[in-house]
C-alpha positions as CSV (number, residue, x, y, z in Angstrom):
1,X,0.0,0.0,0.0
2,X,0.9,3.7,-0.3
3,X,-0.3,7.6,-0.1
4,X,1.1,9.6,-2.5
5,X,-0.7,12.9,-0.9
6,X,-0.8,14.1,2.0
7,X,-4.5,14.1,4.1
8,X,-5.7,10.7,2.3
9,X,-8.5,8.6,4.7
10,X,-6.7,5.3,3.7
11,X,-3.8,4.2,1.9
12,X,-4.4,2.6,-1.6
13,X,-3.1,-0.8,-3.2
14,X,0.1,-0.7,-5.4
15,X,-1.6,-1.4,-8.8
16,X,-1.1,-5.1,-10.9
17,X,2.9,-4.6,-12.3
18,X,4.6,-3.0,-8.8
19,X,4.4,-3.7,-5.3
20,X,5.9,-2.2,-1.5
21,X,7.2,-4.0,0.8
22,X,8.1,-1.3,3.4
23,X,5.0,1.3,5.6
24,X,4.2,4.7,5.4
25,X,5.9,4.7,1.7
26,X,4.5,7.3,-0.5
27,X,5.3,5.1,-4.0
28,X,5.2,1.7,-5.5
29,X,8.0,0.0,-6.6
30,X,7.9,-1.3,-9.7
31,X,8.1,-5.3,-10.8
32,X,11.5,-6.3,-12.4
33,X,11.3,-7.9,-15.4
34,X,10.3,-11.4,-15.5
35,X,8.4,-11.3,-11.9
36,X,5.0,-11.6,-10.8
37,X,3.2,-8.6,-9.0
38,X,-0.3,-8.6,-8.8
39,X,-2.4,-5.7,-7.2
40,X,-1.9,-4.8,-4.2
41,X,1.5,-7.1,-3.6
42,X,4.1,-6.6,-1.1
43,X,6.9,-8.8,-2.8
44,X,8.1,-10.1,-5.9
45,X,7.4,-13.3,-6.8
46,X,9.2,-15.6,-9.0
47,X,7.9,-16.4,-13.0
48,X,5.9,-19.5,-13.8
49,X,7.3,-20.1,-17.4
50,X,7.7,-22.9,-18.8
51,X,11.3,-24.8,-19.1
52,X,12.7,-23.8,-22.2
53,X,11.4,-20.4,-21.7
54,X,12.4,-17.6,-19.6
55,X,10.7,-14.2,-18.2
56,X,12.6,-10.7,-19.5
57,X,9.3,-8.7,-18.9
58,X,5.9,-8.0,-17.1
59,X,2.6,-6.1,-18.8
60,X,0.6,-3.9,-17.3
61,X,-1.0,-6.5,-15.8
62,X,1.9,-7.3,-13.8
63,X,2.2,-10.8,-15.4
64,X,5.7,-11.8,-16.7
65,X,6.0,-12.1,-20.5
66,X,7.8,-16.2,-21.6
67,X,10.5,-16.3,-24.0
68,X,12.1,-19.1,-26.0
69,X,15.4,-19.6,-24.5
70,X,18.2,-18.5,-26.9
71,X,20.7,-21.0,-29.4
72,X,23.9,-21.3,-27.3
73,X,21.7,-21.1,-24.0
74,X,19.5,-23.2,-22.0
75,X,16.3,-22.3,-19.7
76,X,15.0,-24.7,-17.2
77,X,12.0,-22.5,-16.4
78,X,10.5,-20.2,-13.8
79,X,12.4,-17.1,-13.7
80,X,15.7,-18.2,-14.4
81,X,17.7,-16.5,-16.9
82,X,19.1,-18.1,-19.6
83,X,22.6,-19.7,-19.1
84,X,25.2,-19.8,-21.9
85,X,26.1,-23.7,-22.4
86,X,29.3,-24.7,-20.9
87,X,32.2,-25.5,-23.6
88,X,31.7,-28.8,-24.8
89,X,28.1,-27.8,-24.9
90,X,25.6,-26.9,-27.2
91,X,22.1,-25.9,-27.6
92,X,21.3,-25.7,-31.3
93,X,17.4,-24.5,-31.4
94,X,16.2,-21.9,-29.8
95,X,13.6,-22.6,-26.2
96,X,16.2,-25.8,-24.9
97,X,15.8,-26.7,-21.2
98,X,19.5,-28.0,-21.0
99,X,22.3,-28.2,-23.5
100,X,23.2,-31.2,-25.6
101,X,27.1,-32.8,-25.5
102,X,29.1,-32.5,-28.3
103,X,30.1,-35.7,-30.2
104,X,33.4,-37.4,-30.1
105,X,35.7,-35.7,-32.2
106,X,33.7,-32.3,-32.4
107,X,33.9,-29.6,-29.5
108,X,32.4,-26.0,-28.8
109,X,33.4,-23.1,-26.7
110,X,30.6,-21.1,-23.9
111,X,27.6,-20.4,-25.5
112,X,28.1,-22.5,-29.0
113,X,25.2,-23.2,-31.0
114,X,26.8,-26.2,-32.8
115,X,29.9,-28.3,-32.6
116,X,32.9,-27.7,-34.6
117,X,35.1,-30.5,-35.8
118,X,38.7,-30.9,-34.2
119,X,41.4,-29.8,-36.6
120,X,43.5,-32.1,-38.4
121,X,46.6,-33.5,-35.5
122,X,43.8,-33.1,-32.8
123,X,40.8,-35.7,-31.1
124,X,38.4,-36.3,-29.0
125,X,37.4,-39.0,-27.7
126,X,34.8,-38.8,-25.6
127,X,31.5,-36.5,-25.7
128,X,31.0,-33.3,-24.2
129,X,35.1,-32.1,-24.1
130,X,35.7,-28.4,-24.5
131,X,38.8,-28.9,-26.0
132,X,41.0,-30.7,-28.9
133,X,43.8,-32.8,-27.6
134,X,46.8,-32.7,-29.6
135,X,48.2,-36.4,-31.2
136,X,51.0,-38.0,-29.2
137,X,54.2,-38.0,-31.3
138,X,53.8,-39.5,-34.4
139,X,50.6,-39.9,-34.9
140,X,48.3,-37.7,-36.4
141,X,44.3,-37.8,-37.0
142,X,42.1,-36.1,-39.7
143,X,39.5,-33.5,-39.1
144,X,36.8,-34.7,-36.6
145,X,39.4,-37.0,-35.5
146,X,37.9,-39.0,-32.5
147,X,41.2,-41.2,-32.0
148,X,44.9,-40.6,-33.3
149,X,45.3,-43.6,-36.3
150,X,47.7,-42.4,-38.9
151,X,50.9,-41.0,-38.9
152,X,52.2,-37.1,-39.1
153,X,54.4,-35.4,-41.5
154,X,57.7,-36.8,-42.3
155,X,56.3,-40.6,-41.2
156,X,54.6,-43.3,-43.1
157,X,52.2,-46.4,-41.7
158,X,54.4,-49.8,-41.8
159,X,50.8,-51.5,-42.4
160,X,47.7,-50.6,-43.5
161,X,46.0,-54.0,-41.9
162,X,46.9,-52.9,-38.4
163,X,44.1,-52.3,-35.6
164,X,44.2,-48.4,-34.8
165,X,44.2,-49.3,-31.3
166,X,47.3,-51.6,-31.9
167,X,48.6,-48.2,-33.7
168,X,47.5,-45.8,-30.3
169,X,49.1,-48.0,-28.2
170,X,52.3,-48.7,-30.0
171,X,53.0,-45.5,-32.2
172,X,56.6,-45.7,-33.0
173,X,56.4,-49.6,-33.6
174,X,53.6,-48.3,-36.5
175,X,55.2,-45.3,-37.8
176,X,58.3,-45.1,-39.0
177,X,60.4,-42.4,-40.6
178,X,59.8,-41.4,-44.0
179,X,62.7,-42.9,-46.6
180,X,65.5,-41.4,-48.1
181,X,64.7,-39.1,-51.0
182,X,60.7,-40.1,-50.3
183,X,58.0,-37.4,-49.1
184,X,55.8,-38.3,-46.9
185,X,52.8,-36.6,-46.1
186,X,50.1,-36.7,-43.4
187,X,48.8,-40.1,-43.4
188,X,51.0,-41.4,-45.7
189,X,51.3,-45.5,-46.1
190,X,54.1,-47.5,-47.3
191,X,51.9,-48.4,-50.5
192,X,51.3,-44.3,-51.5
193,X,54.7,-43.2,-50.2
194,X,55.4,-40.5,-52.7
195,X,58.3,-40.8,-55.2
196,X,59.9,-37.7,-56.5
197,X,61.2,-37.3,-59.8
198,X,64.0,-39.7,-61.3
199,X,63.5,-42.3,-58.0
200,X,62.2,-45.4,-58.9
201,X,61.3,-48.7,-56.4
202,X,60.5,-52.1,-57.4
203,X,57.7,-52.9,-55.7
204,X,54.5,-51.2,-53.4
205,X,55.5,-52.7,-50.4
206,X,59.4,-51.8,-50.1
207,X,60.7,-48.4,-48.4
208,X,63.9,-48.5,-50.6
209,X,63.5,-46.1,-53.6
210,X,66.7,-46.3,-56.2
211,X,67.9,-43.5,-58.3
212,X,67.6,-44.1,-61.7
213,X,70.9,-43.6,-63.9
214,X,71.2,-41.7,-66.8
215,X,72.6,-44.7,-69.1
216,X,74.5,-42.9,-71.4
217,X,72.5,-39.5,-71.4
218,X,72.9,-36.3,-69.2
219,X,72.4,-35.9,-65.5
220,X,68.4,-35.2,-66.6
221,X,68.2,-38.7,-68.4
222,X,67.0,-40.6,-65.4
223,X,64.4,-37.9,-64.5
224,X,63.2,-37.7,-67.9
225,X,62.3,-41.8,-67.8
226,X,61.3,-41.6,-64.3
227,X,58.3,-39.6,-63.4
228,X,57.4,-40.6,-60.0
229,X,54.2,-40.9,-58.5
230,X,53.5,-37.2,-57.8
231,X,50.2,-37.4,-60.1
232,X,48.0,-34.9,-60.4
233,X,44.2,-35.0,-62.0
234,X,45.6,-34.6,-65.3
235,X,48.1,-37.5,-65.4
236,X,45.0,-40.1,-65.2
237,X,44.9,-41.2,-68.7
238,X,49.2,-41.8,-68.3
239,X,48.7,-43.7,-64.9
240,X,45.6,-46.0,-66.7
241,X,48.5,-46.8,-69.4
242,X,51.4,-47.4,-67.3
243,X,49.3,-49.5,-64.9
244,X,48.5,-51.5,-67.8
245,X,51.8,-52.9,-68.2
246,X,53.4,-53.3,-64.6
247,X,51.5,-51.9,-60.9
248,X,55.0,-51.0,-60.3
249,X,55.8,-49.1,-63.3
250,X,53.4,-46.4,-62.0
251,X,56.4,-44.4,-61.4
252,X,57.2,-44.2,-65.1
253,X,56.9,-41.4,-67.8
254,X,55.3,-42.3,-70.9
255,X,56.7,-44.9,-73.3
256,X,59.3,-46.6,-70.5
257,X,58.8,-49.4,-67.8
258,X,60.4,-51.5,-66.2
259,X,63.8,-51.2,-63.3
260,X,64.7,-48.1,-63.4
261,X,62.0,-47.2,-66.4
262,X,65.0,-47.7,-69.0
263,X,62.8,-50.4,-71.1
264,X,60.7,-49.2,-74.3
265,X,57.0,-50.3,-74.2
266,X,57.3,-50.0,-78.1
267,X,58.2,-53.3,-79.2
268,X,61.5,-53.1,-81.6
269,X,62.7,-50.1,-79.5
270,X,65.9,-49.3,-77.4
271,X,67.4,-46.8,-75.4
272,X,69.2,-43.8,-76.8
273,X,71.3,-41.2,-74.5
274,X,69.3,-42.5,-71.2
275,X,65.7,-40.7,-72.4
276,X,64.8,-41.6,-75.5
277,X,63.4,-44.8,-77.6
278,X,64.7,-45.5,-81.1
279,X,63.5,-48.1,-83.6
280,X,65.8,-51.2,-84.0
281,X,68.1,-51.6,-87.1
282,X,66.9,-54.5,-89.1
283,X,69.0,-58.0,-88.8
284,X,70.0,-58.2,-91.7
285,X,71.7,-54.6,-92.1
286,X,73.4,-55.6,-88.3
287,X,75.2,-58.6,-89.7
288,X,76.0,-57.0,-92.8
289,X,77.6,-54.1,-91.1
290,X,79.4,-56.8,-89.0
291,X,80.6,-58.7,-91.9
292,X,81.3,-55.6,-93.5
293,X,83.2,-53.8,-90.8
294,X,85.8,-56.9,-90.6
295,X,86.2,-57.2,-94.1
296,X,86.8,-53.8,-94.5
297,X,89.7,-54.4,-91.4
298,X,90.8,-57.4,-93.1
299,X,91.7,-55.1,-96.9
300,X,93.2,-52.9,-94.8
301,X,95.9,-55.2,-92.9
302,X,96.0,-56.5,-95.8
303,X,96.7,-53.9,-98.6
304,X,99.2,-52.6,-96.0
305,X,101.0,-55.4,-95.4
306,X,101.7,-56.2,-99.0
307,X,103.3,-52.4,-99.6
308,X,105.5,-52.5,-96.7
309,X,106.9,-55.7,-97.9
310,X,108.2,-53.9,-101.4
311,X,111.5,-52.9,-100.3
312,X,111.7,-50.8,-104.2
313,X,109.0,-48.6,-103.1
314,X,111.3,-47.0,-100.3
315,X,113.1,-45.3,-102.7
316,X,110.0,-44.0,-104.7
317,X,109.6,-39.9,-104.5
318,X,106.5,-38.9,-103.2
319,X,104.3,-40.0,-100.8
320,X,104.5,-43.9,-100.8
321,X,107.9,-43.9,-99.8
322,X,108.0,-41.1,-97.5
323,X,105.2,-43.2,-95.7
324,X,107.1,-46.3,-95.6
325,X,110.7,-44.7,-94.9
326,X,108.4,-43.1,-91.9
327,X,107.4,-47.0,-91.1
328,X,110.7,-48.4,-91.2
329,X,111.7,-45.7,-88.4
330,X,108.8,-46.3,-86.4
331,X,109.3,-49.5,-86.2
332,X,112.9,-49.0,-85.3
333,X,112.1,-46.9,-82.2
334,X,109.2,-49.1,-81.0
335,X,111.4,-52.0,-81.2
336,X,114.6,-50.4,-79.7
337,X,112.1,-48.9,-76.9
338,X,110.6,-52.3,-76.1
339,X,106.9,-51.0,-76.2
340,X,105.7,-54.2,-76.6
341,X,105.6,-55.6,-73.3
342,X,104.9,-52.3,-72.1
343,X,101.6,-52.1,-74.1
344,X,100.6,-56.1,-73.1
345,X,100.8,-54.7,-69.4
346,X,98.9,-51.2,-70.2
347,X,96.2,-53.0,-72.4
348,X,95.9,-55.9,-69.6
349,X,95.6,-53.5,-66.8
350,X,93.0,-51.0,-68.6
351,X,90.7,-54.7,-70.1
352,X,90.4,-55.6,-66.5
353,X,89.7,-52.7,-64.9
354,X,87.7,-51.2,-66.8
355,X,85.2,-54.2,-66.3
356,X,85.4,-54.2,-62.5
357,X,82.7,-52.3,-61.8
358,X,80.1,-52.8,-64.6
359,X,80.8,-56.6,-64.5
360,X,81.8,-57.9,-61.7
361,X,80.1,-54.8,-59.5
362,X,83.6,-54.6,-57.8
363,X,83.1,-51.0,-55.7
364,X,86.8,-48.7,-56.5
365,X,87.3,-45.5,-55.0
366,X,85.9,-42.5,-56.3
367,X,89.8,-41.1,-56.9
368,X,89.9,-43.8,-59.9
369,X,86.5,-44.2,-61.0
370,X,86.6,-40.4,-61.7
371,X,88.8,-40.6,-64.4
372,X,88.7,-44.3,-65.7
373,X,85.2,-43.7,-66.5
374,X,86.0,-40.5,-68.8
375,X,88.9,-42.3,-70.5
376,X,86.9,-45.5,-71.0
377,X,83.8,-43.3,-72.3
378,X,86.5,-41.4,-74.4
379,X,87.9,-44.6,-76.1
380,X,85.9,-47.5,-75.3
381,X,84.2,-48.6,-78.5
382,X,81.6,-51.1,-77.7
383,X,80.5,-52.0,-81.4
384,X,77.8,-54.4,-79.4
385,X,76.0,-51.7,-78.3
386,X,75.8,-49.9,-81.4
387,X,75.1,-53.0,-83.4
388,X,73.5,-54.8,-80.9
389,X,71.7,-52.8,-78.4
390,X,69.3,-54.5,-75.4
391,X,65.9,-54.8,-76.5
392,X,66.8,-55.1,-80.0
393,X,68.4,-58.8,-79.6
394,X,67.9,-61.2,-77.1
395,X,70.9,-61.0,-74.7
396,X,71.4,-65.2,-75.7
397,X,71.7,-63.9,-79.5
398,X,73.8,-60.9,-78.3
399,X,76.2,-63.2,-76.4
400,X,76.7,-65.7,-79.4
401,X,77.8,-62.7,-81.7
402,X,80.1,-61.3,-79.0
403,X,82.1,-64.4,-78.4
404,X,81.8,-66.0,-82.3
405,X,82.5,-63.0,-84.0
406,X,86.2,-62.8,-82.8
407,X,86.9,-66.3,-82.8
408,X,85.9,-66.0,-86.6
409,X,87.9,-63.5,-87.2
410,X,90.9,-65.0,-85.4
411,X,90.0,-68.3,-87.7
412,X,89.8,-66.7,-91.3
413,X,93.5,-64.9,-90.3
414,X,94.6,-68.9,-89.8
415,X,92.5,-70.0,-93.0
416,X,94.4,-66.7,-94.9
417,X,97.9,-67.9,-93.7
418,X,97.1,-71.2,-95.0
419,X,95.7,-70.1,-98.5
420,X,99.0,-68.1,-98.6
421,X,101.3,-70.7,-98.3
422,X,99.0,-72.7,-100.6
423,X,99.5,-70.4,-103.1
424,X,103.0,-70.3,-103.0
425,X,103.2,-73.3,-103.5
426,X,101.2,-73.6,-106.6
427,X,103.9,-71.4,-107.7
428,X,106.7,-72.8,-107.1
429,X,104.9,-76.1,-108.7
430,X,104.8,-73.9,-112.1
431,X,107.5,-72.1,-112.1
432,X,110.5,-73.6,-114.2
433,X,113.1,-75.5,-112.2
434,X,117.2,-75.3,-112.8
435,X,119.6,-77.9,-113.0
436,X,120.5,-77.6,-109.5
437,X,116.5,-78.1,-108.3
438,X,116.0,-81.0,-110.5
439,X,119.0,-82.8,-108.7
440,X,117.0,-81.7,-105.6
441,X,113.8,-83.0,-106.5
442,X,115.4,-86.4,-107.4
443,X,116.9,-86.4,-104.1
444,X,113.7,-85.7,-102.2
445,X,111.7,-88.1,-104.6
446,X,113.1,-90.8,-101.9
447,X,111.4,-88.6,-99.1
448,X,108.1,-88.6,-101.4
449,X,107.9,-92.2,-101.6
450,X,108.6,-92.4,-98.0
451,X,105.7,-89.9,-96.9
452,X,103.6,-91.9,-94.9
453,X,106.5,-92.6,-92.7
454,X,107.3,-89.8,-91.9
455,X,105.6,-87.8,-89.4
456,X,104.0,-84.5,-89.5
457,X,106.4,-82.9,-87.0
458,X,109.6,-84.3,-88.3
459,X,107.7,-83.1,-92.2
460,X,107.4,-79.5,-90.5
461,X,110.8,-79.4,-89.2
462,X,112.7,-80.5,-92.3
463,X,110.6,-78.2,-94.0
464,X,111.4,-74.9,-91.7
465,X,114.8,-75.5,-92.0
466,X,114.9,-76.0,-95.3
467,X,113.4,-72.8,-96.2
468,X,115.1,-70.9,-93.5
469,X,117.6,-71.2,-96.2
470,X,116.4,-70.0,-99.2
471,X,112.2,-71.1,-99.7
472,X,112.5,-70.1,-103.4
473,X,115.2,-73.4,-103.5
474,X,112.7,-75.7,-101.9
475,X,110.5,-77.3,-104.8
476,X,106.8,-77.9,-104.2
477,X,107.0,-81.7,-104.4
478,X,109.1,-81.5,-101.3
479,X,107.0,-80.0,-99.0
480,X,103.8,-82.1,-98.3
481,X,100.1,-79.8,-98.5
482,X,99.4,-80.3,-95.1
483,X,103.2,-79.4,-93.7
484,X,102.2,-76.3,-96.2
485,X,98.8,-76.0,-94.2
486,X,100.8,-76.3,-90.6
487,X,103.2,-73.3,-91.8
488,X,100.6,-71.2,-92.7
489,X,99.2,-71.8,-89.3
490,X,102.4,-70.8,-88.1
491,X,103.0,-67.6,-90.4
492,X,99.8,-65.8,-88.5
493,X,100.1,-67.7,-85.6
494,X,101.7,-64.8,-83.8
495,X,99.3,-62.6,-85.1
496,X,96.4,-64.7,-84.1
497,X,97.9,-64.6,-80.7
498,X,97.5,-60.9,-80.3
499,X,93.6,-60.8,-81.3
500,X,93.2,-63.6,-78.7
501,X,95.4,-61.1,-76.2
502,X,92.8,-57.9,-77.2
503,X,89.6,-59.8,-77.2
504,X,90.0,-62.4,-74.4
505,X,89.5,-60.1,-71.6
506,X,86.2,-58.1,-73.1
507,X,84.5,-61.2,-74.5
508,X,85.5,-63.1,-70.8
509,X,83.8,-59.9,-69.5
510,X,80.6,-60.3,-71.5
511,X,80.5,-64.2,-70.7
512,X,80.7,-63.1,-67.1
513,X,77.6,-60.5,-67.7
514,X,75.6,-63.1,-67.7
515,X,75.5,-63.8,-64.1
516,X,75.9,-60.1,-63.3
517,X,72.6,-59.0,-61.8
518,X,70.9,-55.3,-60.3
519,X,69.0,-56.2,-57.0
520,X,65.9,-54.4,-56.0
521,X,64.7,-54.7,-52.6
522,X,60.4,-56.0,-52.8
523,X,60.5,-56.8,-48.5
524,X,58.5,-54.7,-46.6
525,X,61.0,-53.2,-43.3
526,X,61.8,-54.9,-40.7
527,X,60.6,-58.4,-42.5
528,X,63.4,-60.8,-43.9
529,X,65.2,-59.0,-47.0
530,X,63.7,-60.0,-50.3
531,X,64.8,-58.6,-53.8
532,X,64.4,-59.3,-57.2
533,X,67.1,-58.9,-59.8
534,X,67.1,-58.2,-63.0
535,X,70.4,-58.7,-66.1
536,X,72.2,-55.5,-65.8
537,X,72.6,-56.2,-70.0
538,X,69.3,-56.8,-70.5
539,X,66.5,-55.3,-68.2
540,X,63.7,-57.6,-69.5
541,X,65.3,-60.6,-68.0
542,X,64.4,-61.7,-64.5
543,X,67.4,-63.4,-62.9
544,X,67.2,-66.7,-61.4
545,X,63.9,-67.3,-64.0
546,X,63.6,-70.2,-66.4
547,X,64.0,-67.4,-68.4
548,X,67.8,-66.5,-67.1
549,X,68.5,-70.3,-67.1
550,X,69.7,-71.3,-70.8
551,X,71.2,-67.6,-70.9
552,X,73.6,-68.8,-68.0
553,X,74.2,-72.6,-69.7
554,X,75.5,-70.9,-72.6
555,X,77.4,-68.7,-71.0
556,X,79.2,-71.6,-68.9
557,X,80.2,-73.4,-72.2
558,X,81.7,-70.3,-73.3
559,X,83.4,-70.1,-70.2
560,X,85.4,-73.2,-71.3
561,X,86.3,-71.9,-74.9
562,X,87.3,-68.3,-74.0
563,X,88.8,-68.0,-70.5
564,X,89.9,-71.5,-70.0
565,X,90.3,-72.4,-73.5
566,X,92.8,-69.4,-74.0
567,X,94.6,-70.3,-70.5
568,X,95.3,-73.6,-71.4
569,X,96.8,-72.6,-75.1
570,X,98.8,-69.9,-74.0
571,X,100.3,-72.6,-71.0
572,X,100.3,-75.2,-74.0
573,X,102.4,-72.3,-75.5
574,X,104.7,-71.8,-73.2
575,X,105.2,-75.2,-72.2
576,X,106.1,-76.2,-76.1
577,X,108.7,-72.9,-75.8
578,X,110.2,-74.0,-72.8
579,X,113.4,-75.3,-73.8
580,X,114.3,-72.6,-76.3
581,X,113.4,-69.6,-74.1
582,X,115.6,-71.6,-70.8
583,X,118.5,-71.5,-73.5
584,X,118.6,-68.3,-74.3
C-alpha cells in the first residue's frame, strides 16, 4: 500500500505490475522484469514459465511475458535466466531446457550453438570435451578426428592391416620415418609413399627407392624416364596406361617401364642417350655391317701389309715412300724402346679394370673411378652396343655374336695364312726348275715315296729348316700340303695370338655379364630381406627365372672356350717354348 498525498483517509493498493514491501511509503515500486506482481503485492514473486522459456518482462497486468530460451543457452524454467552452455556444450534451437554434449571428435566453446570438428593433428574422444587434444608423437588424425590412427608429417604407416588401437598404443612400432629421398605426407602408407622425380622402387610394399641412372644420357636422363608418383588430376589417362603394363611401373613417364624405367613399351625399340626410344636396325643390315666392318679391317691389314713388304718402293719420290721410310723408323724406335711388353701390361691393366665395376660390381674408390670412367667413355668402342643394343636382340643372340665374332675372325686370319702358303706353293709347282733343283727334286723323290713314314712334326721341321735357307730353293714336291697347311698356321700364328690377347678379356667380360645381376629390394621393413634382380645387360630378363636359365648354360660353355680355352693354349704355348726360351 501507499499515499502519495498528504491528508488521504486510507492508503491505496500498489496497482497489478509494482508492489511495496516497506510502511508509510508514499510510491510503489515497480516489478522487475520477468516477476510476478499482482495488485496490491508486497513482494516479488518468482515467474511461472515454462522450461525452455524464460521471463525478461511483465505487462501492465503485472504478469511476466515467456521467451524461447536462446541458441547457445538453455532455460530450465521459472524465472531463471538463460545460461550460456558450458564449452563442450551446445544448444542448437532456440527454447532448450539443458544443452546437448558434443560428439566425439567435435567440441564447442561457452555459449556455442553447434559443434565444430577438431582440426587435423587433434581428437576427442569422448563427448562433451571443451577442448582438442593434440596427437602424441607421431601420430596424427584427420578433421573430426575421434582417436589418433595415422601417422604425421615426415612418417609413413608400416601397415595398413593394423588395428588403430594396436597403432594408439604402440606408435613408434607403427610409424616409421619417412625414406631417403621419399615425401611423406600426413597419413602417408608404405603403399602411397610419394616418389619424386627420377626415383624409382621395385615394388609397393618396399621403403627402398633407387635412383635411376642416366645410361649414357645427361644428368636429366634418369628424370626424364622416371616420373614418380606425384600425379596430379591430369596424369589419369598416363597412370591408366602405365598400370597397364606393370603396378610397379606407376612411377614411369610415358613410353618406358620396367627397373629403373630404362625399357621401351614400343616393341623393336631401345634406349638412346638414357631418355629416349629409337627403332631397332633390321637383322639383316646388323650382320651385314658386322661382316662388313671386318672385311673392310681385313683389306686394310692387308693392302698394308703387301706395300710395306716392297723394299723398291722405299726409294720412290712422293708419298708412298716417304710413308714407308716413316714405317721403317717407327718400327725401329718401338722395337729399340721395347713398347711391346709395355703395351701387353697397359692394355691388360686398362681390359680388366675397366670391367670391374660394370661386370663384376667390384666398388673402387671414387679417386679412380673419376677418371677411368671419362677415359673408357673417351675410347671404349663397344661395337655391341651400337650393333646390338638390349631390346633389339635377345641377350642369348647378343652373347653368341660377341664371343663367335672374334673367334671367326681370329679363324679366317689362320684359313688366310694357309691359302697363302698354298699359293705359294702352286707357284713354285709352275715355275720352271734349274739344274740344281732338279738334282734336288730327285733327291727328295726318296722322301716322297717315304711320306707316310714320316711324321707331321719331323715333315714340318725339315721343312722350316729348309726354307730358312732359301724357300724359293725348296720345290713344291718337297713339302707335303698339309706341312704347307701347318706353316701357314704358323705364319699368323703370332698374329692370331695378339687378337686372342685384345679380345679375351672383353669377350671373358661379357661371358661373365651373364651372371651379373641389379637387385631391388620387394620386402616390406623390418621383414626378412627380399629382392628381385634383374640382367644389368638386358632389363627384361628376370634373374634366377627359367628365363635366365639357358642364358647362363651358354654362358658356362663359353666359359670353357674363351677363359679357360685361352689359359690352357697360351700354358700349351709356353710349355712347347720351354726349352728354347731356358737357353737363351
Amino acid at each position: 500500500h501507499f499515499a502519495a498525498t498528504p491528508g488521504l483517509s486510507k492508503c491505496e493498493r500498489c496497482s497489478a505490475g509494482s508492489y511495496q514491501n516497506a510502511s508509510g511509503a508514499a510510491e510503489c515500486l515497480r516489478c522487475k522484469p520477468g516477476s510476478l506482481c499482482p495488485r496490491g503485492a508486497s513482494l516479488e514473486l518468482p515467474a511461472a514459465c515454462e522450461p525452455g522459456t524464460y521471463a525478461n518482462a511483465t505487462d501492465d497486468g503485472g504478469l511476466p511475458d515467456c521467451f524461447d530460451c536462446p541458441a547457445g543457452s538453455s532455460c530450465g524454467g521459472g524465472a531463471a535466466p538463460p545460461a550460456e552452455c558450458s564449452p563442450g556444450f551446445v544448444a542448437a534451437t532456440p527454447g532448450l531446457a539443458k544443452c546437448e554434449r558434443c560428439e566425439p571428435g567435435t567440441t564447442s566453446g561457452a555459449g556455442s550453438a553447434s559443434c565444430s570438428e577438431c582440426a587435423a593433428g587433434t581428437y576427442t574422444a569422448n563427448t562433451g570435451q571443451g577442448e582438442c587434444t593434440r596427437c602424441p608423437h607421431p601420430l596424427s588424425s584427420g578433421s573430426g578426428g575421434v582417436t589418433c590412427s595415422i601417422c604425421k608429417e615426415d612418417y609413413y604407416l608400416l601397415s595398413t592391416s593394423v588395428d588403430p588401437n594396436d597403432i594408439w598404443m604402440a606408435p613408434t612400432e607403427h610409424c616409421k620415418p619417412c625414406p631417403p629421398n621419399a615425401f611423406c605426407p600426413t597419413n602417408t602408407t608404405l603403399e602411397t609413399l610419394v616418389v619424386p622425380q627420377g626415383y624409382w622402387r621395385a615394388s609397393s610394399s618396399s621403403a627402398a627407392l633407387t635412383e635411376c641412372r642416366s645410361f649414357g644420357g645427361d644428368g636429366e636422363a634418369g628424370k626424364t624416364r622416371c616420373a614418380g608418383s606425384e600425379l596430379d588430376a591430369g596424369d589419369a589417362s598416363r597412370r591408366r596406361m602405365i598400370e597397364e603394363v606393370s603396378p610397379s611401373d606407376e612411377y614411369c613417364a610415358p613410353g618406358f617401364y620396367g627397373p629403373e624405367c630404362r625399357l621401351c613399351v614400343a616393341d623393336k625399340h631401345h634406349l638412346v642417350d638414357g631418355d629416349t626410344c629409337r627403332d631397332c636396325l633390321p637383322l639383316g643390315s646388323v650382320v651385314g655391317r658386322i661382316a662388313g666392318a671386318v672385311l673392310c679391317v681385313f683389306v686394310a691389314c692387308g693392302i698394308a701389309a703387301w706395300a710395306y713388304s716392297k723394299k723398291g718402293w722405299r726409294k720412290k719420290p712422293g708419298y708412298i715412300g716417304r710413308i714407308l721410310r716413316l714405317a721403317d723408323r717407327a718400327v725401329v724406335f718401338y722395337v729399340g724402346m721395347g713398347f711391346t711388353p709395355k703395351l701387353k701390361i697397359l692394355l691388360g691393366f686398362y681390359q680388366v679394370c675397366i670391367v670391374l665395376t660394370t661386370t663384376y660390381s667390384a666398388r673402387l674408390p671414387i679417386e679412380y673411378t673419376s677418371w677411368t670412367d671419362k677415359l673408357a667413355e673417351a675410347i671404349s668402342i663397344d661395337w655391341t652396343g651400337f650393333l646390338l643394343p638390349a631390346q633389339c636382340l635377345p641377350f642369348q643372340s647378343r652373347l653368341l655374336a660377341v664371343t663367335i665374332t672374334p673367334a671367326s675372325l681370329i679363324a679366317l686370319l689362320l684359313l688366310t695364312g694357309i691359302g697363302l702358303r698354298i699359293h705359294r706353293r702352286r707357284l713354285r709347282a709352275r715355275a720352271p726348275r734349274s739344274a740344281s733343283q732338279e738334282q734336288s727334286e730327285t733327291g727328295n723323290a726318296v722322301v716322297e715315296e717315304e711320306e707316310e713314314d714320316v711324321s707331321v712334326v719331323t715333315a714340318i721341321t725339315l721343312a722350316i729348316n729348309a726354307m730358312n735357307e732359301d724357300e724359293s730353293k725348296v720345290s713344291a714336291s718337297a713339302i707335303p700340303w698339309y706341312v704347307e697347311a701347318a706353316l701357314g698356321l704358323l705364319d699368323f700364328l703370332p698374329a692370331a695370338l695378339i687378337l686372342i690377347f685384345c679380345f679375351v678379356t672383353s669377350v671373358s667380360a661379357s661371358i661373365f655379364r651373364a651372371w651379373s645381376c641389379q637387385a631391388y629390394t620387394i620386402s616390406p621393413p623390418g621383414e626378412s630381406l627380399k629382392e628381385v634382380e634383374y640382367m644389368r645387360q638386358d632389363a627384361s630378363v628376370e634373374c634366377g627365372t627359367d628365363e635366365h636359365k639357358p642364358i647362363t648354360t651358354l654362358a658356362t660353355g663359353f666359359i670353357v672356350v674363351w677363359p679357360i680355352g685361352s689359359l690352357v693354349l697360351y700354358t700349351s704355348l709356353l710349355a712347347a717354348c720351354y726349352k728354347p726360351l731356358q737357353a737363351k
